[in-house]
C-alpha positions in Angstrom: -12.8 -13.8 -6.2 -11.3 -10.3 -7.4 -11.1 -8.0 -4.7 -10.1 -5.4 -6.7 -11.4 -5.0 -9.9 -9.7 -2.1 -12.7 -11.4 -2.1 -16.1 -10.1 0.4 -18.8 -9.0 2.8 -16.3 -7.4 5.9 -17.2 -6.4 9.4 -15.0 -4.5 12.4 -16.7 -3.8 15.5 -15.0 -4.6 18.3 -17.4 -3.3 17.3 -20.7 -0.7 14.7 -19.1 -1.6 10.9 -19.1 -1.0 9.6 -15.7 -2.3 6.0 -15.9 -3.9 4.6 -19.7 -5.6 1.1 -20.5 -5.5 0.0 -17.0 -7.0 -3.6 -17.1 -6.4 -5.6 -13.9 -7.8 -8.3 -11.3 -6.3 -8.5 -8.0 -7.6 -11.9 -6.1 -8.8 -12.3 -2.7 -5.2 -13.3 0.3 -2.6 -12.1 -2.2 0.5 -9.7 -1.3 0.9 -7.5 -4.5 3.4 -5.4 -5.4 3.0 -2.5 -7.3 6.5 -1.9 -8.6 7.5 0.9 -11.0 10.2 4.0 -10.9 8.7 6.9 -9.5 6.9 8.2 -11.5 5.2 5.2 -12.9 2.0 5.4 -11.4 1.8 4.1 -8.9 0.7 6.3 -6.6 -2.2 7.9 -9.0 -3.7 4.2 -9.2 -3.2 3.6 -5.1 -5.4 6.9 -5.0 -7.5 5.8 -7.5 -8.7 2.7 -5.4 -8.8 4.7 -2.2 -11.5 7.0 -3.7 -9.2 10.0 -3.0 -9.2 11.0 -6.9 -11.6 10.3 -9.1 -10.6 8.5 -12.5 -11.0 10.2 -16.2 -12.1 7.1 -17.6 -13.1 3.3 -16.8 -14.2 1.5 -13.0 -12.9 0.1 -10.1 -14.5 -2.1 -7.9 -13.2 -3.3 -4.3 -15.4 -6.7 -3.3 -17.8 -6.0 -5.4 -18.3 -2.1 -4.6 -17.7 1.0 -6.4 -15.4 3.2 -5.4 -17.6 5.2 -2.7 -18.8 5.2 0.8 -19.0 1.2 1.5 -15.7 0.2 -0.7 -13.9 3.2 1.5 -14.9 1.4 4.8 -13.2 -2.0 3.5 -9.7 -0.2 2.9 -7.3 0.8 5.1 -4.6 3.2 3.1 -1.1 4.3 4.4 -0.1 7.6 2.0 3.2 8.0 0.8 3.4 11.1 3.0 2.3 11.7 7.1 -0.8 13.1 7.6 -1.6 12.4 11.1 -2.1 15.7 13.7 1.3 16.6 14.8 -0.3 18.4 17.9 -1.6 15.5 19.5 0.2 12.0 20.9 0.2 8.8 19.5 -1.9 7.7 22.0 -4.7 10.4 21.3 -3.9 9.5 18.0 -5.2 5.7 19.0 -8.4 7.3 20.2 -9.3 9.4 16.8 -8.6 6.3 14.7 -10.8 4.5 17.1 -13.6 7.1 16.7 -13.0 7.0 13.5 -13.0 3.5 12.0 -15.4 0.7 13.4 -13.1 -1.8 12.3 -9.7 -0.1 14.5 -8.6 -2.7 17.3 -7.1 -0.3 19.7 -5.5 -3.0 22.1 -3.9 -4.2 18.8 -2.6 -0.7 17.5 -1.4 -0.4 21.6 0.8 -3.7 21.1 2.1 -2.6 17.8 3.2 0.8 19.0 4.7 -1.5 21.7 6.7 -3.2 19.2 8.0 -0.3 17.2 8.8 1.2 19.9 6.6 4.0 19.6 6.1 6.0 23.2 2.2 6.6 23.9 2.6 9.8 25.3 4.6 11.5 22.8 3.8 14.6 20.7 4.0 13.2 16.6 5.5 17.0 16.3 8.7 15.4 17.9 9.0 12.4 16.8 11.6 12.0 13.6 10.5 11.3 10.1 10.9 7.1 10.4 9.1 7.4 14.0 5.7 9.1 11.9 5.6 6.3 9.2 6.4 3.8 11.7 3.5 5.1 14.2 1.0 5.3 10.7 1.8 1.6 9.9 0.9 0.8 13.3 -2.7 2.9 13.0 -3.4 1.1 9.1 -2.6 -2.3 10.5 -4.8 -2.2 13.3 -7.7 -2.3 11.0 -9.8 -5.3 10.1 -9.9 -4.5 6.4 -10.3 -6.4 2.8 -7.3 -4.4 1.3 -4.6 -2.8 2.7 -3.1 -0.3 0.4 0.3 0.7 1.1 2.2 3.1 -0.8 6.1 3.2 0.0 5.3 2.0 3.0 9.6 1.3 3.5 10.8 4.5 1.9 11.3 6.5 4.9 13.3 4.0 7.0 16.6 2.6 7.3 18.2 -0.6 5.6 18.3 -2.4 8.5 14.6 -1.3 9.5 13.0 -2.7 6.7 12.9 -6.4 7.2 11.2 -5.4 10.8 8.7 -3.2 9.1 7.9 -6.1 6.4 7.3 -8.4 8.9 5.5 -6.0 11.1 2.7 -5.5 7.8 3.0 -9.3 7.2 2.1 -10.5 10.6 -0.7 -7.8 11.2 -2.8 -7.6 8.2 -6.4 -9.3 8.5 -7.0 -13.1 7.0 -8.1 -13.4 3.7 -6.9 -10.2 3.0 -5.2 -8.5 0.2 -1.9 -6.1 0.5 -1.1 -3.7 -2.2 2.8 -3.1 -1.4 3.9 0.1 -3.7 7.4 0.2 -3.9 10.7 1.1 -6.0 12.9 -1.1 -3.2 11.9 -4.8 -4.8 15.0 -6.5 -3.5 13.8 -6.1 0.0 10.3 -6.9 -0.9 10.4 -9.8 -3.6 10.3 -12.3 -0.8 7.3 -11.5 0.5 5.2 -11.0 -2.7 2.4 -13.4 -4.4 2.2 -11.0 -7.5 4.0 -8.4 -9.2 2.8 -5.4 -11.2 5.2 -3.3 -13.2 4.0 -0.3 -14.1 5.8 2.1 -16.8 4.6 5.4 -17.6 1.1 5.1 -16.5 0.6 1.7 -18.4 0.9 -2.2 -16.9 3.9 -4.2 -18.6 4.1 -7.2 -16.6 1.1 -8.3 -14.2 1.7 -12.0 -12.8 3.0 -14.2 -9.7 6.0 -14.0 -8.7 7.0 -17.6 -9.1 5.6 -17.9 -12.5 7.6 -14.6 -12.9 11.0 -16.2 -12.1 10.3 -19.2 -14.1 9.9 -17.6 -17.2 12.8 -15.2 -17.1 15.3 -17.2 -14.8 15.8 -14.2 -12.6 14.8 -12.8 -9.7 12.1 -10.0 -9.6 15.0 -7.7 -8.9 17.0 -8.4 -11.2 14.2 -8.4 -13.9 13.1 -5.0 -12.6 16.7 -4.0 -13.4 16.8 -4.9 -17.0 12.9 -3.7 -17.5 13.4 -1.0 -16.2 17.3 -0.1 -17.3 18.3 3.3 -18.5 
């Protein structure tokens, strides 16, 4: 089953083309990667699926929804940037989500917090930049939701922080799920991936798993990203 369905999708911001001729099934329990420069698109089409912007041509359907109300319920989406209330603590934090989502498990997001070492009672104001994404991680993975959508959800942290964050999304993400990882870092995500998108100026030019990937090129994803995507 397709739990994300694209079909002739396209999004330009004023007379720019963001995304064109997006055509795209993404099946039920896979980890995707959305790979591309910045700049790619990959954000725009994250947002797209989210319902946070509206497409200017083609549909998208998540488990058999349009993008509305009832597909918005089955997605749990981590932004690129913060957007959390920096007045209040992570653990009032916990209690909005909870509010907030019927599907939040609060005694999970407690343990996580636990993990990434994330104190309870301290303001998100003054906490540093890594301590924010790593506190938002913990709030999107204590959903039980049909897709995660991730976007650069490794960008803010340091080398040696991103295998614990990786393993941190791949241990906490609901069964049968799918993860949408977008991402420019592919060596430290390849591992983990069942299918990879690259995206190049708005438009798909490799969409397939991995494996199949690296037995048709002979190369890693990294290193095929590299000569893709080469200056």
């Amino acid at each position: 089953m397709a739990y994300i369905q694209y079909r002739d999708i396209s999004k330009n911001y004023g007379m720019f083309p963001a995304l064109t001729g997006i055509n795209l099934d993404i099946g039920e329990g896979r980890i995707v990667g959305l790979l591309g420069p910045n700049g790619s698109g990959k954000t725009t089409l994250i947002k797209l699926t989210a319902g946070l912007i509206i497409p200017s041509g083609g549909n998208i359907k998540v488990c058999g929804e349009q993008i509305g109300v009832q597909s918005k319920k089955l997605i749990s989406y981590l932004p690129e940037r913060t957007y959390l209330d920096e007045t209040l603590t992570a653990e009032k934090t916990l209690g909005f989500f909870s509010d907030f989502y019927e599907d939040f498990d609060i005694v999970k997001a407690r343990e996580l917090m636990k993990q990434l070492d994330i104190d309870p009672k301290r303001k998100i104001k003054t906490m540093s930049k890594g301590g924010k994404e790593k506190l938002q991680l913990a709030l999107v993975m204590s959903r039980h939701a049909k897709v995660y959508l991730l976007d650069e959800p490794i960008a803010g942290v340091d080398p040696a922080a991103r295998e614990f964050i990786l393993n941190t999304i791949l241990k906490n993400y609901a069964e049968n799920s799918t993860v949408v990882i977008s991402t420019h870092l592919i060596a430290d995500v390849e591992n983990v991936l069942d299918d990879a998108i690259f995206l190049s100026y708005g438009k798909i030019i490799l969409a397939s798993p991995v494996e199949k990937l690296k037995a048709q090129h002979g190369k890693t994803i990294d290193q095929l990203f590299r000569e893709v995507f080469r200056c």
